[in-house]
Z-matrix of the N, CA and C atoms (Angstrom, degrees):
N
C 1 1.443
C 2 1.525 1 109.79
N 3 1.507 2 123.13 1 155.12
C 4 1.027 3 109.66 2 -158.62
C 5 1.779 4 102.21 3 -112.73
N 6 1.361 5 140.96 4 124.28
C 7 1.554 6 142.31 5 -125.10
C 8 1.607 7 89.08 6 -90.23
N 9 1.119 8 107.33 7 161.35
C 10 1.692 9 132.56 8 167.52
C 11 1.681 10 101.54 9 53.98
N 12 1.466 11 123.29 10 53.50
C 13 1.525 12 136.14 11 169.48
C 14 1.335 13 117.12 12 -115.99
N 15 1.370 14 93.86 13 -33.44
C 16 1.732 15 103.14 14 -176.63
C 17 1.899 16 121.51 15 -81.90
N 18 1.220 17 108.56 16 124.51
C 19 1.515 18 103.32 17 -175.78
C 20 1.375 19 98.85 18 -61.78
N 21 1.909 20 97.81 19 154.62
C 22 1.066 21 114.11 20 -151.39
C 23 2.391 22 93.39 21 -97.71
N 24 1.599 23 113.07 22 134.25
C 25 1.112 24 104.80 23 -163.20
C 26 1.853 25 101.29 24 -73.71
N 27 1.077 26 137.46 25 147.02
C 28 1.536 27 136.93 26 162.95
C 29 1.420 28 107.45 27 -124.76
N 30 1.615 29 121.61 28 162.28
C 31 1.113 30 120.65 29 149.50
C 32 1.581 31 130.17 30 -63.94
N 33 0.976 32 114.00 31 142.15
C 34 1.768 33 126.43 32 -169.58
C 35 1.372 34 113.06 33 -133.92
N 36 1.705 35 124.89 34 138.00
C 37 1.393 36 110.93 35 164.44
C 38 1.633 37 100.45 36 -102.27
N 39 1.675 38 102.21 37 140.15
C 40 1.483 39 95.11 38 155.02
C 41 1.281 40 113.72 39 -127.00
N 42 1.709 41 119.06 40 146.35
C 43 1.611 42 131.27 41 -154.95
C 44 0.968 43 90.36 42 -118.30
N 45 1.112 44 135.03 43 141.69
C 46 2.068 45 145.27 44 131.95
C 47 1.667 46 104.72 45 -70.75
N 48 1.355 47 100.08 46 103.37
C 49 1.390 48 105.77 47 176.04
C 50 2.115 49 111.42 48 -77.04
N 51 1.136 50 97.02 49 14.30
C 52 1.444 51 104.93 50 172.93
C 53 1.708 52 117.79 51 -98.95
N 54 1.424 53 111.10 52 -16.57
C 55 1.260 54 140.26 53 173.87
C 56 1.195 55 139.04 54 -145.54
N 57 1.281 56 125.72 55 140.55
C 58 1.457 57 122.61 56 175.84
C 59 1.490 58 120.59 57 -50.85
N 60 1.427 59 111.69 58 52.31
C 61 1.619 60 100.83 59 -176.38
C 62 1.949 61 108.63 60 -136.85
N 63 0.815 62 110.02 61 120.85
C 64 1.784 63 128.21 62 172.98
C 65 1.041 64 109.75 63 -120.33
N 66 1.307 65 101.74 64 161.08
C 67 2.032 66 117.57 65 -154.64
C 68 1.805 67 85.99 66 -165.04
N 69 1.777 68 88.46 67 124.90
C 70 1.424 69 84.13 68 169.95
C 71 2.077 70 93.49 69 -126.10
N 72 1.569 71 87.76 70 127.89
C 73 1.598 72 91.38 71 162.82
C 74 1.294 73 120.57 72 -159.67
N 75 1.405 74 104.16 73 -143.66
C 76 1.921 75 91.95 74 -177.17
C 77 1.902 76 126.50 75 -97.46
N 78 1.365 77 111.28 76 130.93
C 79 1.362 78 93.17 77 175.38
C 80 1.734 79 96.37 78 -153.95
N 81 1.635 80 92.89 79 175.98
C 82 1.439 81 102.69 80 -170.53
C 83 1.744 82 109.93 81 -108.88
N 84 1.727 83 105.75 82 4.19
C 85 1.460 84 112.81 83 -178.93
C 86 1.381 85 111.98 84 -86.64
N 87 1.483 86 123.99 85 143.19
C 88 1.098 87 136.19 86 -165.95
C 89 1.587 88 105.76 87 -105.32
N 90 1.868 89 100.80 88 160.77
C 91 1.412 90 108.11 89 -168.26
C 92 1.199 91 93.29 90 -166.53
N 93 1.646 92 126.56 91 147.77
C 94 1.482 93 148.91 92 -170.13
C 95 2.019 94 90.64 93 -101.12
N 96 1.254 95 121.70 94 -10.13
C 97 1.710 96 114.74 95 -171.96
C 98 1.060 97 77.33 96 -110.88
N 99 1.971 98 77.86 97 157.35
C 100 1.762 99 106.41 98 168.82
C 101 1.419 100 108.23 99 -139.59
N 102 1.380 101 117.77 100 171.51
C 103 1.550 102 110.07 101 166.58
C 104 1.750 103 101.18 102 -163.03
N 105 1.429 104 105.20 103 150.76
C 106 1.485 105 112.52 104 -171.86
C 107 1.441 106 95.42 105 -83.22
N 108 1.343 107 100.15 106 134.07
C 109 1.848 108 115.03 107 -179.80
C 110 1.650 109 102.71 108 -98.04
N 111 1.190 110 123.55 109 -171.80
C 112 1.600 111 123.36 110 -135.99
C 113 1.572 112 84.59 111 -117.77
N 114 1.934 113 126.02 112 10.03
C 115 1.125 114 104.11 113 165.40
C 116 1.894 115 105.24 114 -119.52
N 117 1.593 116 106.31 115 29.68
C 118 1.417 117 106.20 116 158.34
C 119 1.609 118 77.24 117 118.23
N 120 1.237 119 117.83 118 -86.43
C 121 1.398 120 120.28 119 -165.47
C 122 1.575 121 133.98 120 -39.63
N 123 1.424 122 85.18 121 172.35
C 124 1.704 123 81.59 122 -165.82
C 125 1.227 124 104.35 123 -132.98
N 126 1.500 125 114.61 124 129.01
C 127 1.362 126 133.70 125 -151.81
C 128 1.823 127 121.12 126 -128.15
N 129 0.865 128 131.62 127 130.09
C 130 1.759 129 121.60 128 -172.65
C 131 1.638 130 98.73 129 -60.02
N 132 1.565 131 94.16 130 148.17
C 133 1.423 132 103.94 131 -169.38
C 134 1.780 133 109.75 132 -132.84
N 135 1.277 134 107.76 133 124.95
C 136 1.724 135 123.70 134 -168.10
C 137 1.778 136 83.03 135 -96.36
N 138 1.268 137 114.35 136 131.57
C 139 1.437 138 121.05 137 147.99
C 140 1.681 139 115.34 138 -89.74
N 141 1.184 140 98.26 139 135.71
C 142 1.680 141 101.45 140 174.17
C 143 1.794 142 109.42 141 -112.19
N 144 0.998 143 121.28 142 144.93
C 145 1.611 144 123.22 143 159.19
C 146 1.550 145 119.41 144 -70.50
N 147 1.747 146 118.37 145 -31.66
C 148 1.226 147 150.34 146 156.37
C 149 1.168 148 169.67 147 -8.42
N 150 1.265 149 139.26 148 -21.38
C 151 1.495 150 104.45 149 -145.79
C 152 1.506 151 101.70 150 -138.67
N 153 1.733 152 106.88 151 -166.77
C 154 1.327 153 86.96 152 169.74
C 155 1.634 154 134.23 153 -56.11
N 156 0.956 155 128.75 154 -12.52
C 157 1.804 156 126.88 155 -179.99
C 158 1.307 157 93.21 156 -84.26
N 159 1.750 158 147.59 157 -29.57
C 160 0.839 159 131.79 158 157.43
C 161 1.484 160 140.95 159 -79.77
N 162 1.189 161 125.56 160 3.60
C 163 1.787 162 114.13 161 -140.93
C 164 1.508 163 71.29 162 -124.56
N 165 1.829 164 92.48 163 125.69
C 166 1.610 165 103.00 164 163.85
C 167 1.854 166 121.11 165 -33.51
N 168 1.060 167 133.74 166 -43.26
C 169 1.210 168 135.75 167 -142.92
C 170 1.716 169 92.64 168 -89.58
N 171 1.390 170 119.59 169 -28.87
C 172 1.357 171 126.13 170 171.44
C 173 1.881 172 120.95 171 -86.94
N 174 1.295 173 90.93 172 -17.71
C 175 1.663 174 84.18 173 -174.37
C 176 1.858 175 102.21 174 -103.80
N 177 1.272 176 119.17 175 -20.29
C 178 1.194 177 146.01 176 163.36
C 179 1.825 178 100.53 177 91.13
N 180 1.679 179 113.45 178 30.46
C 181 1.390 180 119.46 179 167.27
C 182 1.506 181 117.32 180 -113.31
N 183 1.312 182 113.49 181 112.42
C 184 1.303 183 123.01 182 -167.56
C 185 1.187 184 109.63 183 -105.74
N 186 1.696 185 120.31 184 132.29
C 187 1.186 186 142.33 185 166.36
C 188 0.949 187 118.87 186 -46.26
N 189 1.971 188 135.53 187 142.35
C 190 1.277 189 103.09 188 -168.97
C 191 1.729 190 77.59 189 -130.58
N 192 1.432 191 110.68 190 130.85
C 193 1.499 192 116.56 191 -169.30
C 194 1.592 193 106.77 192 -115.02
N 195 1.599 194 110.53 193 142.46
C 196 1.492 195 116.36 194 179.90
C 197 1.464 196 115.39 195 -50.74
N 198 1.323 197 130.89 196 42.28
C 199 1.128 198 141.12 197 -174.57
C 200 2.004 199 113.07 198 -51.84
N 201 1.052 200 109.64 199 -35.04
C 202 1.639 201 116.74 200 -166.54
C 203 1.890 202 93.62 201 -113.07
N 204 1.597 203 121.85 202 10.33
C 205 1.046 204 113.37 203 138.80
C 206 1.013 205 160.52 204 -115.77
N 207 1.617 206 102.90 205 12.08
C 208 1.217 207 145.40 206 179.18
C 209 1.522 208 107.85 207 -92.07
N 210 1.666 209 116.83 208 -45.14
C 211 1.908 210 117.06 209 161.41
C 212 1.026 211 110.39 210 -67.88
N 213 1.566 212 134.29 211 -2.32
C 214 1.583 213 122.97 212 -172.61
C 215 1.332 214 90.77 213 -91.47
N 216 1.847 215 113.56 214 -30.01
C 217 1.804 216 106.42 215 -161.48
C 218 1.503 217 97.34 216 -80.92
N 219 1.616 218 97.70 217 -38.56
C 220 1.852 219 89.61 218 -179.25
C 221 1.638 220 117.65 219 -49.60
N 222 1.369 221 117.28 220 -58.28
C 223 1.160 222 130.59 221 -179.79
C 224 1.931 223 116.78 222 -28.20
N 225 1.894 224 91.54 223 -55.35
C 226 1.772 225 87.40 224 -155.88
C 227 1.804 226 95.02 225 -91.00
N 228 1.893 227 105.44 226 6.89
C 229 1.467 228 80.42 227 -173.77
C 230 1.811 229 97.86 228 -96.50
N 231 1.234 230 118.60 229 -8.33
C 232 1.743 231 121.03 230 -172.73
C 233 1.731 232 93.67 231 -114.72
N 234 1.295 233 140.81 232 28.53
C 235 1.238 234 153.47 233 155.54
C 236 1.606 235 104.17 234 -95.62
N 237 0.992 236 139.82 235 -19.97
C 238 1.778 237 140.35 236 -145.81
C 239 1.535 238 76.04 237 -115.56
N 240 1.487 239 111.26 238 -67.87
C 241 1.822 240 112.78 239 -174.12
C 242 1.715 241 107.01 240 -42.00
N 243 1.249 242 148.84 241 -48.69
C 244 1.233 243 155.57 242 -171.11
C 245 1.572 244 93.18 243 105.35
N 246 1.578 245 98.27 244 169.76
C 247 1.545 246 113.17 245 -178.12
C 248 1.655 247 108.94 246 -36.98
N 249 1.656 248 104.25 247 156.75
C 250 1.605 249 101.27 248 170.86
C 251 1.830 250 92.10 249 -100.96
């Protein structure tokens, strides 16, 4: 391998601003935010929309989305055009 190519790993927090949940560990992705972590320091900070404390399939609360009114709009607006 060829030396000094590989990003360098640091600690990082990442937050789900959809939930009370932060995770501080290691990564090589970069960020202009920071935030003081619960051992004083201050660490670059990734916001997520995300994660597990958020994502239906982990909290076992599922969103329930206008799904059958969105095929009713598809339906009557490519029904008026005639068959494709």
């Amino acid at each position: 391998m060829k030396p000094d190519i590989h990003p360098q790993y640091r600690e990082v927090v990442f937050q789900d601003v959809n939930a009370n949940f932060a995770i501080l560990t290691r990564s090589t992705i970069s960020t202009k935010d920071t935030i003081k972590w619960e051992d004083g320091k201050e660490y670059p900070l990734v916001k997520l929309e995300i994660s597990s404390a958020s994502h239906p399939f982990y909290t076992g609360k599922h969103k329930v989305l206008d799904v059958g009114g969105r095929v009713d709009k598809f339906r009557k607006r490519y029904a008026a055009g005639g068959k494709a």
